[in-house]
C-alpha positions as CSV (number, residue, x, y, z in Angstrom):
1,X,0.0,0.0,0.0
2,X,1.3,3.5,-1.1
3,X,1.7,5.9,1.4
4,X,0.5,9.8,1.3
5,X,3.9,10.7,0.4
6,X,4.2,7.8,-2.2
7,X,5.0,9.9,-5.6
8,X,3.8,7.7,-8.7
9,X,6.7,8.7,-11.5
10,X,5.8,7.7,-14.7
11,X,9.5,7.4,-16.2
12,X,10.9,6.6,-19.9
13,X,14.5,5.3,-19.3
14,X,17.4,7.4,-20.4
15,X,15.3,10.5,-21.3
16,X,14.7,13.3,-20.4
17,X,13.2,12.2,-17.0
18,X,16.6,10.6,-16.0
19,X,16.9,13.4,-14.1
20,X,14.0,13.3,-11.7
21,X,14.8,9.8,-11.0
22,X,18.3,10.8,-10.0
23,X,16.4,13.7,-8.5
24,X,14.0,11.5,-6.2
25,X,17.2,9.4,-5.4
26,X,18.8,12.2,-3.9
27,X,15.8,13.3,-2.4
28,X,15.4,9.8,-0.5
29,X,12.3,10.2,-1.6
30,X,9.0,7.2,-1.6
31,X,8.2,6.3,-5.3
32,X,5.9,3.9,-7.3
33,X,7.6,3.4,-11.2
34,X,5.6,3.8,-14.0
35,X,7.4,2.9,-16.6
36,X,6.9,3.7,-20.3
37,X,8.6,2.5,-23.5
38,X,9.2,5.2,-25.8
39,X,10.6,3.0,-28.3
40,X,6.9,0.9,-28.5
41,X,5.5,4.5,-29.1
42,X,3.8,3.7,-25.3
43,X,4.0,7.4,-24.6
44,X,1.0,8.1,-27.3
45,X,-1.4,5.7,-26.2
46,X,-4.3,6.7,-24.7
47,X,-3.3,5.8,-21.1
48,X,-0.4,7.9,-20.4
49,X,-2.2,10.8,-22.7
50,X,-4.7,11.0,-19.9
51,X,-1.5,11.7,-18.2
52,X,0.0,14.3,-20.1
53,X,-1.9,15.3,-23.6
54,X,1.4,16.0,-25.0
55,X,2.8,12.8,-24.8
56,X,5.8,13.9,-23.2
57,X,8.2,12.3,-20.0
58,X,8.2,13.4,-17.1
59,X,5.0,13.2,-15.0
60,X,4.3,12.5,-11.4
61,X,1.3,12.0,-9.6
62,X,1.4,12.4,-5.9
63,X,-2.0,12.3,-4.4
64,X,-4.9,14.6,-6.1
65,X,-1.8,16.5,-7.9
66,X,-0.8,16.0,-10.9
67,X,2.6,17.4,-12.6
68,X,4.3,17.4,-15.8
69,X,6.9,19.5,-17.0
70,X,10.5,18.4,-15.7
71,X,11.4,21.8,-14.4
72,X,8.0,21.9,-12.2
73,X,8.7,18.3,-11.2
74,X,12.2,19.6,-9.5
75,X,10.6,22.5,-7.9
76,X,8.1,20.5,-6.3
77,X,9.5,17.6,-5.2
78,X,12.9,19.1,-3.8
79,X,9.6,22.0,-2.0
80,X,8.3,18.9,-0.9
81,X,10.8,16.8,0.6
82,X,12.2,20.1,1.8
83,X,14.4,18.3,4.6
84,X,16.5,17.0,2.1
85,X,18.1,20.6,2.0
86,X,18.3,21.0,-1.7
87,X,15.9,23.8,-2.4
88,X,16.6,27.0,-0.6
89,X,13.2,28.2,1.1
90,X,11.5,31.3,0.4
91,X,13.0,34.7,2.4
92,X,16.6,32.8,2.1
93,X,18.5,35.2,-0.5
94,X,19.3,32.0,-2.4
95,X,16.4,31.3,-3.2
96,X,15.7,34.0,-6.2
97,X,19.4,32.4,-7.7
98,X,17.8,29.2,-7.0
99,X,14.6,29.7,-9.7
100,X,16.6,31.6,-11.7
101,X,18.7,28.6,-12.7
102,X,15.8,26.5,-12.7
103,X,13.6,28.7,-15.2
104,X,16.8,29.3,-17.4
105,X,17.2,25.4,-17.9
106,X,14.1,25.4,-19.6
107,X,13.5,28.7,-21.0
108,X,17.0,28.9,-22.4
109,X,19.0,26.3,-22.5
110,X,17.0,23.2,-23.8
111,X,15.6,25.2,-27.1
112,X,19.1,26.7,-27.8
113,X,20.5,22.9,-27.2
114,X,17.2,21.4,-29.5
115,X,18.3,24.1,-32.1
116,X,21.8,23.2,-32.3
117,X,20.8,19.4,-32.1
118,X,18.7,19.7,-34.9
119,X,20.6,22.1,-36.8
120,X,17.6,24.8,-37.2
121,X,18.1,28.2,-37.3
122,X,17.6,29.8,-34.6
123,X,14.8,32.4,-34.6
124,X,15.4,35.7,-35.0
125,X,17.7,37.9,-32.0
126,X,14.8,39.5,-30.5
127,X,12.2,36.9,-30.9
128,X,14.5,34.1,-30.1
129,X,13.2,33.1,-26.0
130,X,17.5,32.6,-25.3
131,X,18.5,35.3,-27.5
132,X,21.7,33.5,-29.0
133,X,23.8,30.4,-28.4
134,X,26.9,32.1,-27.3
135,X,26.1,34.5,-25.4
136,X,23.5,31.8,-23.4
137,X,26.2,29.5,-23.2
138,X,28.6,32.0,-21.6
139,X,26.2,32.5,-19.0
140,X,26.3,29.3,-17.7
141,X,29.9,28.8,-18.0
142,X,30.8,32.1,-15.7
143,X,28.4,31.0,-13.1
144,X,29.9,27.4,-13.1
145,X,33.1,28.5,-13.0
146,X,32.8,30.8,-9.7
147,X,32.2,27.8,-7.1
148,X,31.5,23.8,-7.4
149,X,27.7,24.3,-7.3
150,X,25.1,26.9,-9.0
151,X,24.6,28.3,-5.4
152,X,27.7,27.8,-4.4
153,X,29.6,25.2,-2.6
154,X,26.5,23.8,-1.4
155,X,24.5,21.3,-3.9
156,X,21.2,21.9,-5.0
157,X,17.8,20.2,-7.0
158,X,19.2,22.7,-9.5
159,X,22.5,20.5,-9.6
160,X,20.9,17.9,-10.3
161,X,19.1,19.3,-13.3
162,X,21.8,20.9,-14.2
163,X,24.4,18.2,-13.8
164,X,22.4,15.1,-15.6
165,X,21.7,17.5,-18.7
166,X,25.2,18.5,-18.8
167,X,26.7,15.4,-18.4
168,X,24.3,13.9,-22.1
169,X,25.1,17.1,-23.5
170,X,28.6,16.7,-23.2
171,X,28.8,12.7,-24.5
172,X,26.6,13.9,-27.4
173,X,29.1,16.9,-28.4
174,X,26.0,19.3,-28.4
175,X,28.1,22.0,-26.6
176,X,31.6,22.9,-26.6
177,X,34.1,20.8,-25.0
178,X,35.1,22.7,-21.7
179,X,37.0,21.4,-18.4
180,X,34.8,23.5,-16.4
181,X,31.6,21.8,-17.7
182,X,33.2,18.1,-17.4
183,X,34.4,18.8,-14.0
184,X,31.0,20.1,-13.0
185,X,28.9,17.0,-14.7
186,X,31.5,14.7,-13.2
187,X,30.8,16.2,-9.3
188,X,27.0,15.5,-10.5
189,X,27.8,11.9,-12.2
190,X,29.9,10.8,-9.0
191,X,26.8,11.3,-6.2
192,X,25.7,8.1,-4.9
193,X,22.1,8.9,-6.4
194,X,23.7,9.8,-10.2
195,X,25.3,6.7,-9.9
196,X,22.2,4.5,-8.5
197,X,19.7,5.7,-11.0
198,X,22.0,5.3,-14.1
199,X,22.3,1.6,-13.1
200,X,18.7,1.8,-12.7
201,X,18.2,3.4,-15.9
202,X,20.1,0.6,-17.7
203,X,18.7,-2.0,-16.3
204,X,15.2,-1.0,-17.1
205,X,16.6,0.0,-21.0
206,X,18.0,-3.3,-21.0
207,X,14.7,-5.1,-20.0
208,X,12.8,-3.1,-22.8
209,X,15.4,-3.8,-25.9
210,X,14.5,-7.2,-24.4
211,X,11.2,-7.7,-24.6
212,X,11.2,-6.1,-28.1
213,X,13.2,-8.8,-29.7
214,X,11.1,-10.9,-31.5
215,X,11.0,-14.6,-30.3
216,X,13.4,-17.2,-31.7
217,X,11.3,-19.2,-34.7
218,X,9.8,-23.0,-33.2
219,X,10.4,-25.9,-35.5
């Protein structure tokens, strides 16, 4: 039987929502698996659209809520499990840098990275929502090289955001090689909930690619 603080994560393996499992790992945090293979096309099937009309990874349920939308995942989980430390609370003067980071992930950084990835033109400098590549990119690479973390020398759900993307990024050459960046996904990669929900990650990939092989001809 789940309990109230049971969070039902429904999870695609090595996606996008890699990084709230490593998220609710770190968190220590009580979750049900709902697992979904992309490659069977499960995300579009009615089920999971009930879920999330868009068809998209990931989405948690925890009681009457319902949340899609990675960033708003991080916010309210790391809000939630609050003693867990990784989300400064309101009235601490972290906590604006905090949502700051948070926001630009998504507002910035992933459609500058899916424009690159996809090699489409980005739209024009004053309609474009991260203005351009460089100048975003550079943003991010200051701020990381100032302290270990975003905040400081202290980690944060914004690491761990921050860190996972960073670290796929980087093995997919979709940003420019820099020690500052590897040294920064690496601190993310080496924490013992990186580490445990990769292995998850893979073993649930694995099981998938399994179970889509086609069974060895009888006779």
């Amino acid at each position: 039987m789940l309990s109230a603080d049971t969070i039902t994560f429904f999870h695609a393996p090595q996606s996008r929502s890699t990084g709230v499992l490593t998220l609710l790992e770190e968190l220590g945090a009580p979750y049900e698996l709902q697992v979904l293979n992309m490659k069977a096309g499960e995300q579009r099937q009615a089920a999971y659209l009930m879920v999330n009309p868009l068809g998209k990874v990931p989405a948690i349920r925890h009681g009457e809520a319902l949340v899609t939308e990675q960033v708003a995942i991080f916010i309210y989980l790391a809000d939630l499990f609050a003693k867990a430390g990784l989300a400064p609370p309101i009235g601490d003067a972290r906590r604006g840098p905090y949502l700051r980071w948070m926001v630009y992930y998504a507002a910035c950084f992933e459609p500058a990275i899916i424009d690159r990835a996809t090699k489409r033109e980005p739209a024009p400098l004053a309609m474009s929502p991260y203005g351009d590549f460089d100048t975003m990119f550079g943003t991010v690479l200051a701020q990381l090289a100032r302290s270990p973390y975003l905040l400081g020398e202290t980690v944060s759900a914004a690491d761990i955001l921050w860190g996972v993307a960073l670290g796929v990024v980087l093995k997919f050459n979709l940003v420019p090689e820099s020690p500052v960046l590897r040294d920064y996904a690496g601190r993310v990669a080496a924490r013992a909930s990186c580490v445990k929900a990769t292995a998850k990650d893979a073993e649930l990939a694995a099981a998938q690619e399994a179970a889509q092989k086609p069974a060895p001809a009888q006779g």
